[in-house]
VOPAGU-2260 file (C-alpha; in pm, 1 decimal, decimal comma):
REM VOPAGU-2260
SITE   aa  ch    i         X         Y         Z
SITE  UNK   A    0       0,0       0,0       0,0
SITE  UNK   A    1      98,9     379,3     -78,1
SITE  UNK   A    2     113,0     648,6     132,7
SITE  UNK   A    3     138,1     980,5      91,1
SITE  UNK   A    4     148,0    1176,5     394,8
SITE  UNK   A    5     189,3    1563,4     446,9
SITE  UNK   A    6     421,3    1553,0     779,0
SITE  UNK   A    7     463,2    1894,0     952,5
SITE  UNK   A    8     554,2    1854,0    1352,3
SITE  UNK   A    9     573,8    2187,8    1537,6
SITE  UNK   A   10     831,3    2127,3    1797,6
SITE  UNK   A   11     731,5    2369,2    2179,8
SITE  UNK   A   12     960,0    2326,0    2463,2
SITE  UNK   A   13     873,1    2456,2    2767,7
SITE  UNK   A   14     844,5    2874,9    2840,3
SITE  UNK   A   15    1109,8    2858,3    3059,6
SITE  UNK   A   16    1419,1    2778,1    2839,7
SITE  UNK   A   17    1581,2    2972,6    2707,9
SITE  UNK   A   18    1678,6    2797,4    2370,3
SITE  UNK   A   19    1593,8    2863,6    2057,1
SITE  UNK   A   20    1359,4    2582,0    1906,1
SITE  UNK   A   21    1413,5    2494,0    1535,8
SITE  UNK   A   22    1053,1    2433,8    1299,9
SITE  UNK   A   23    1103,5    2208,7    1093,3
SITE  UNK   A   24     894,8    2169,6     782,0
SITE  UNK   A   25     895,9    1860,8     560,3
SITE  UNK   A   26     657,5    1600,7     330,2
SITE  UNK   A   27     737,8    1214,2     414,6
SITE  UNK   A   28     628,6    1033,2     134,3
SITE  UNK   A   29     744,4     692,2     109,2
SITE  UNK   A   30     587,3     342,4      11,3
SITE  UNK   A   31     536,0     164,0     332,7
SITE  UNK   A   32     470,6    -213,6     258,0
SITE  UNK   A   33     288,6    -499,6     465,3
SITE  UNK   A   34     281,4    -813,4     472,8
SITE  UNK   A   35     -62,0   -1010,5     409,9
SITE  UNK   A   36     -87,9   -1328,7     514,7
SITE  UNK   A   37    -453,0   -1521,8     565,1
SITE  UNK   A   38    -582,6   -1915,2     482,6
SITE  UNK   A   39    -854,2   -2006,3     287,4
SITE  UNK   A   40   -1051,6   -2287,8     138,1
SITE  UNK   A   41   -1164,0   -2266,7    -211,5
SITE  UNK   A   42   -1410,2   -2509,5    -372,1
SITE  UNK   A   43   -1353,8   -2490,3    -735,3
SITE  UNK   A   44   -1563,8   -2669,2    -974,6
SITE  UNK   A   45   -1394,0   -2941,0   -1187,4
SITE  UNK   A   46   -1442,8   -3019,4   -1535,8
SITE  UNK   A   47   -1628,2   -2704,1   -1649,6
SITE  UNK   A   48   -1590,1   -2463,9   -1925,7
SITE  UNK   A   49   -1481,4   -2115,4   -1926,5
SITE  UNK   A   50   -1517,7   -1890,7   -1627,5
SITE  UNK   A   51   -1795,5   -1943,7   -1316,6
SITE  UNK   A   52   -1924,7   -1736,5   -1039,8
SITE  UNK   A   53   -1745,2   -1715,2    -722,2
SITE  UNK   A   54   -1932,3   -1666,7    -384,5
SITE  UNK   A   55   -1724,9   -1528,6    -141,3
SITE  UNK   A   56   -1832,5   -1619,1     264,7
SITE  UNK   A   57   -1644,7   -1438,1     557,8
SITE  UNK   A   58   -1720,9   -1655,7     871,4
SITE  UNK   A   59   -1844,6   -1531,0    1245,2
SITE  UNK   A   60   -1612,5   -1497,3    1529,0
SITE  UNK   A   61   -1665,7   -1873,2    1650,6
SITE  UNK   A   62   -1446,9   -1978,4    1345,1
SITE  UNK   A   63   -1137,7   -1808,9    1343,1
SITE  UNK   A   64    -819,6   -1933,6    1448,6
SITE  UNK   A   65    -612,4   -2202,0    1257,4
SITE  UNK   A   66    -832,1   -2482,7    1222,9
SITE  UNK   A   67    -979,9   -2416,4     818,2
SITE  UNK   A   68   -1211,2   -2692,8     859,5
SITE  UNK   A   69   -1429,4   -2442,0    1086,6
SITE  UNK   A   70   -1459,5   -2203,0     790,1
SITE  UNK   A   71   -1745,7   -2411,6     634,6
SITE  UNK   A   72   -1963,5   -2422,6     925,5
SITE  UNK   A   73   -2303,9   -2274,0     880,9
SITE  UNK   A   74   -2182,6   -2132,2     532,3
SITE  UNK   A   75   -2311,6   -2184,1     159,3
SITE  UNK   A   76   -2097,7   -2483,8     208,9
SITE  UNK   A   77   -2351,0   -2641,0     421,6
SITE  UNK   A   78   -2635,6   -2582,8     137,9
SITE  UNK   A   79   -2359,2   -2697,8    -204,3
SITE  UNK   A   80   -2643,4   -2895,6    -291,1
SITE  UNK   A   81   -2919,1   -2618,5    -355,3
SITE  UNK   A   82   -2695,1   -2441,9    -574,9
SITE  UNK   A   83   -2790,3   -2507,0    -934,7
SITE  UNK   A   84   -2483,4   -2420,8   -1177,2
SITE  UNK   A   85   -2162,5   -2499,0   -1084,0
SITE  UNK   A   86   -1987,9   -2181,2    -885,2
SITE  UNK   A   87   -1656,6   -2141,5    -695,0
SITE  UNK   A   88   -1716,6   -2104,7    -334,7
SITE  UNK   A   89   -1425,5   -1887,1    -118,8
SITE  UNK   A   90   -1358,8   -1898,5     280,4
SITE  UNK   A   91   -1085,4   -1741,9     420,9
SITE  UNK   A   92    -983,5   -1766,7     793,2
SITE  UNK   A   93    -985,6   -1494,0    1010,0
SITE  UNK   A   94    -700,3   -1533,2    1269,5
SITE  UNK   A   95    -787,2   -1579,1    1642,2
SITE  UNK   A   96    -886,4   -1268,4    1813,3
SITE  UNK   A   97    -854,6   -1048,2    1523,2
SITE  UNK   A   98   -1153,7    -899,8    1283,5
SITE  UNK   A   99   -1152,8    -943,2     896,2
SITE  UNK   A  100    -883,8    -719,5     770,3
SITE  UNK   A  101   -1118,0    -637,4     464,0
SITE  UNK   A  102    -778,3    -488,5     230,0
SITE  UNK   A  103    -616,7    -794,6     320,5
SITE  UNK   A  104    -957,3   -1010,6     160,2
SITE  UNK   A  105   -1019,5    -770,2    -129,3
SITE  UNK   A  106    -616,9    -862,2    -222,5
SITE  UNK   A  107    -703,2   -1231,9    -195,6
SITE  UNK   A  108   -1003,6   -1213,1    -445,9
SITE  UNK   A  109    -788,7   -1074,4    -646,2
SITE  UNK   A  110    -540,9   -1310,9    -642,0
SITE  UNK   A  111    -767,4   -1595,8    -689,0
SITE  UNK   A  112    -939,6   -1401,4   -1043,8
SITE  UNK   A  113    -566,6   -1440,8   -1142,8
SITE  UNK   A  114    -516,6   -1794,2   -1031,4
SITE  UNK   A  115    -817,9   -1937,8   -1125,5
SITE  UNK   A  116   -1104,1   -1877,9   -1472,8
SITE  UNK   A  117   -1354,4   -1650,5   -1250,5
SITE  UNK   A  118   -1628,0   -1455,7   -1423,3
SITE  UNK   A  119   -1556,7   -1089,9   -1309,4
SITE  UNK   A  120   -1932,6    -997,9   -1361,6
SITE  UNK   A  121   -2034,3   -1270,0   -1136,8
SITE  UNK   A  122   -1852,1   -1211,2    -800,6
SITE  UNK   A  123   -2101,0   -1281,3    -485,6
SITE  UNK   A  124   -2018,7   -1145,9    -121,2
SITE  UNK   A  125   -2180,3   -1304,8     207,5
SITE  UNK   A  126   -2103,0   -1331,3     613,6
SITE  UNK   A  127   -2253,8   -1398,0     902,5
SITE  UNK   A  128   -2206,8   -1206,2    1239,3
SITE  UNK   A  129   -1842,3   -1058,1    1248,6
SITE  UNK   A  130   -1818,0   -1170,9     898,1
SITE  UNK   A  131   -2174,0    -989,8     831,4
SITE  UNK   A  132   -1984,1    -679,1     945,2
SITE  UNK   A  133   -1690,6    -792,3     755,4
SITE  UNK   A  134   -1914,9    -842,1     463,6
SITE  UNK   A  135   -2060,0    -467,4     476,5
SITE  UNK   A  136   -1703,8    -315,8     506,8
SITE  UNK   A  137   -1573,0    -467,7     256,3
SITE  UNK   A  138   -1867,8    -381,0     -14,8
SITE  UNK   A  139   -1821,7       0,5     151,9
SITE  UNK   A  140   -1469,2     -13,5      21,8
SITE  UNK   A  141   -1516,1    -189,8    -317,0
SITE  UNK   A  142   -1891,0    -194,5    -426,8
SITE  UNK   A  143   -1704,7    -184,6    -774,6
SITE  UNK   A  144   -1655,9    -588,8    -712,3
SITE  UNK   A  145   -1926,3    -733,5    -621,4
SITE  UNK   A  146   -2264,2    -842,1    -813,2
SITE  UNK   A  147   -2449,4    -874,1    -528,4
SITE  UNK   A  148   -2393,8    -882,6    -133,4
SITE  UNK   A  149   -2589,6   -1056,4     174,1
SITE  UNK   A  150   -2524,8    -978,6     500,6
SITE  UNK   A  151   -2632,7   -1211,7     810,0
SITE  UNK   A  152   -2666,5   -1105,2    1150,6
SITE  UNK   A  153   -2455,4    -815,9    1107,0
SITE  UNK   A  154   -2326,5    -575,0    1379,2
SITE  UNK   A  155   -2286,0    -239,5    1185,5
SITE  UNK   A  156   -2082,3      93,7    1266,8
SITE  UNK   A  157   -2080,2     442,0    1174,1
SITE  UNK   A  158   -1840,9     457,4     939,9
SITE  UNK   A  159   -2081,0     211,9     708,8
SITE  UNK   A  160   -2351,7     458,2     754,9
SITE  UNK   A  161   -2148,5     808,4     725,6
SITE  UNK   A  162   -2055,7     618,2     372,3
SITE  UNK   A  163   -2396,5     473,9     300,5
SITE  UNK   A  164   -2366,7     593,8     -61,9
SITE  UNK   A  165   -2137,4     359,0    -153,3
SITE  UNK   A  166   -2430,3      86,5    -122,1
SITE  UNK   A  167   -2626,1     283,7    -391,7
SITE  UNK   A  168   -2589,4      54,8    -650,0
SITE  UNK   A  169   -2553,7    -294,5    -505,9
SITE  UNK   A  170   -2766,5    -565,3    -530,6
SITE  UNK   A  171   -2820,2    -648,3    -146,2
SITE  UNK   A  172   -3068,4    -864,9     108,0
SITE  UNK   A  173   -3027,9    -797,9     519,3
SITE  UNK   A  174   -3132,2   -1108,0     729,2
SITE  UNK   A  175   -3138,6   -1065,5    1082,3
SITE  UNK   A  176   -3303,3   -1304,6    1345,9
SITE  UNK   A  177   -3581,7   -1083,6    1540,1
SITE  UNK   A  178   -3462,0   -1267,6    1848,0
SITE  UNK   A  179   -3096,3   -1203,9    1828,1
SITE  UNK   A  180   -2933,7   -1129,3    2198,4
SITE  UNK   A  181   -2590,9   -1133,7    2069,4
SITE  UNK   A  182   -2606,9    -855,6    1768,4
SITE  UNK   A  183   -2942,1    -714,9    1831,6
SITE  UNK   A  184   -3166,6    -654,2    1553,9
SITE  UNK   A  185   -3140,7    -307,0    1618,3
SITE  UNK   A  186   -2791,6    -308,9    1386,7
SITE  UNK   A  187   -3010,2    -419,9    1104,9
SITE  UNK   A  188   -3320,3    -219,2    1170,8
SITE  UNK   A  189   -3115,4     100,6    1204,2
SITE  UNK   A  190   -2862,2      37,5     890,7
SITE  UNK   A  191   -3167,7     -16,7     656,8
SITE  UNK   A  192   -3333,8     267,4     736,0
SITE  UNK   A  193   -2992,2     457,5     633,6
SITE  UNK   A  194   -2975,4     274,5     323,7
SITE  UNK   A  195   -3365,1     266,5     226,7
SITE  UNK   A  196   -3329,8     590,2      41,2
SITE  UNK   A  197   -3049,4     596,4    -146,5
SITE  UNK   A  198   -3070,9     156,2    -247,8
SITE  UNK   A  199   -3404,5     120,7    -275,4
SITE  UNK   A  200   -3394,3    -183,8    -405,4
SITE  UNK   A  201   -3186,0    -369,2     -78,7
SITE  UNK   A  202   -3413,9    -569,1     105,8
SITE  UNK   A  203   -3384,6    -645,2     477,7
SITE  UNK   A  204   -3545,8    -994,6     580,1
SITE  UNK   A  205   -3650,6   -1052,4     983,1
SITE  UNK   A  206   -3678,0   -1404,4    1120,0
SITE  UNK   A  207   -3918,3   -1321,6    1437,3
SITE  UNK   A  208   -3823,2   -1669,8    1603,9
SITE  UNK   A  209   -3446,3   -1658,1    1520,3
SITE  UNK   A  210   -3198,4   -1550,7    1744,9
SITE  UNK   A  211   -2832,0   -1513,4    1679,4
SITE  UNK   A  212   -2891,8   -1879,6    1415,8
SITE  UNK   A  213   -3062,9   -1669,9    1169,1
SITE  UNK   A  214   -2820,3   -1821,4     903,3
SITE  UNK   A  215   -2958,2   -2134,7     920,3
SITE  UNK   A  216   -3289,3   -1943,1     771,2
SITE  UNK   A  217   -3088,6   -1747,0     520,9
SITE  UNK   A  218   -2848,4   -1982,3     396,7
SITE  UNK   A  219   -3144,1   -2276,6     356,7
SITE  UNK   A  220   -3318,3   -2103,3     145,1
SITE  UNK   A  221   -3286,8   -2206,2    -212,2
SITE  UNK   A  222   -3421,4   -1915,9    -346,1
SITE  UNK   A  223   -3097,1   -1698,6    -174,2
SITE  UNK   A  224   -2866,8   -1870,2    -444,8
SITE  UNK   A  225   -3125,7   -1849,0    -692,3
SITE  UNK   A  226   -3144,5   -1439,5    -643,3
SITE  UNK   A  227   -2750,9   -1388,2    -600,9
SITE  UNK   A  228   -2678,9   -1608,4    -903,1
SITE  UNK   A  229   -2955,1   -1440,2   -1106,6
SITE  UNK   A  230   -2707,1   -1072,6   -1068,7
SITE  UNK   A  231   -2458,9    -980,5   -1308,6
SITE  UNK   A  232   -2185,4    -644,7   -1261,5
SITE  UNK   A  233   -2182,1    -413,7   -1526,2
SITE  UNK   A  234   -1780,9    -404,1   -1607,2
SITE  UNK   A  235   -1601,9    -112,5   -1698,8
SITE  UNK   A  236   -1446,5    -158,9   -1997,1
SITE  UNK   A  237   -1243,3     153,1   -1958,2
């Protein structure tokens, strides 16, 4: 990553010395690099032609750590089987007691579109809980990317609502259990009435007996993949 920083310290020592203090103006403007490190799993479809849709899933808190089995729990990967084309299906691992680091994902799509035959138009974003939030932030940073995005269970912050813009043009569904004690509905309620007027289109889906679980309602729904598949981003060709 670049950065270009405008770097101007004023330097005040105490009133009572009597030396002289020197200002010092400057720029620093250097490339500061980092290293990204993160494991995934990626099911990739054998024995198909040309490129196919990728669904992206960022996991909840419960399933990060080093164990990349845990990635698939209560995921698309639990529903393969409702899923009617063949797609590519992407989990990465969030480490333990750390939050998605959403630059560090956006890099890793990236890498896998040059890795693997993905269609670019077809690019699908989902997460449940901190990966709901995960989910949101990322799409906030690069609606560009994704075809459509669905968000499960998702605490939200201000920063996705002082940027609610950005969600203008996605293609996006809210679920959110109407029992949820651990990210109250509240975060969903509150986020969609934000985003109402500028996406009309988004929908927001409440589950009135769910509590925190509501991806077992979202993600067993047949008619999720069928909507999500069903979008297509307009590339620029620029």
């Amino acid at each position: 990553m670049k950065f270009k920083i405008k770097f101007i310290p004023l330097l005040f020592l105490p009133f009572s010395l009597s030396m002289t203090a020197q200002e010092i103006k400057a720029e620093l403007n250097k490339d500061f690099k980092r290293t990204e490190k993160i494991s995934y799993i990626l099911d990739y479809p054998q024995k198909v032609k040309g490129s196919v849709p990728l669904i992206v899933f960022l996991h909840g808190s419960g399933e990060r750590g080093s164990n990349l089995e845990m990635v698939k729990a209560h995921s698309p990967f639990t529903y393969k089987n409702l899923i009617k084309e063949p797609v590519a299906i992407l989990a990465p691992q969030c480490p333990a007691d750390m939050w998605w680091d959403t630059v560090t994902v956006y890099h890793l799509i990236k890498e896998i579109q040059k890795k693997y035959k993905i269609d670019a138009s077809r690019i699908y974003l989902t997460g449940l809980s901190m990966g709901g939030w995960g989910t949101l932030k990322l799409a906030m940073e690069h609606p560009e990317m994704f075809a459509a995005v669905v968000s499960v269970c998702a605490p939200t912050d201000q920063v996705m609502t002082a940027n609610i813009n950005q969600y203008k043009d996605l293609n996006m569904k809210i679920f959110h259990g109407g029992m949820d004690d651990v990210v109250l509905p509240e975060n969903a309620f509150d986020f969609y009435q934000k985003l109402h007027p500028v996406n009309p289109t988004a929908e927001l889906t409440i589950f009135p007996n769910d509590n925190h679980n509501s991806w077992d309602s979202a993600y067993s729904n047949p008619d999720l993949y069928k909507w999500m598949l069903s979008k297509r981003k307009e590339l620029n060709k620029n």
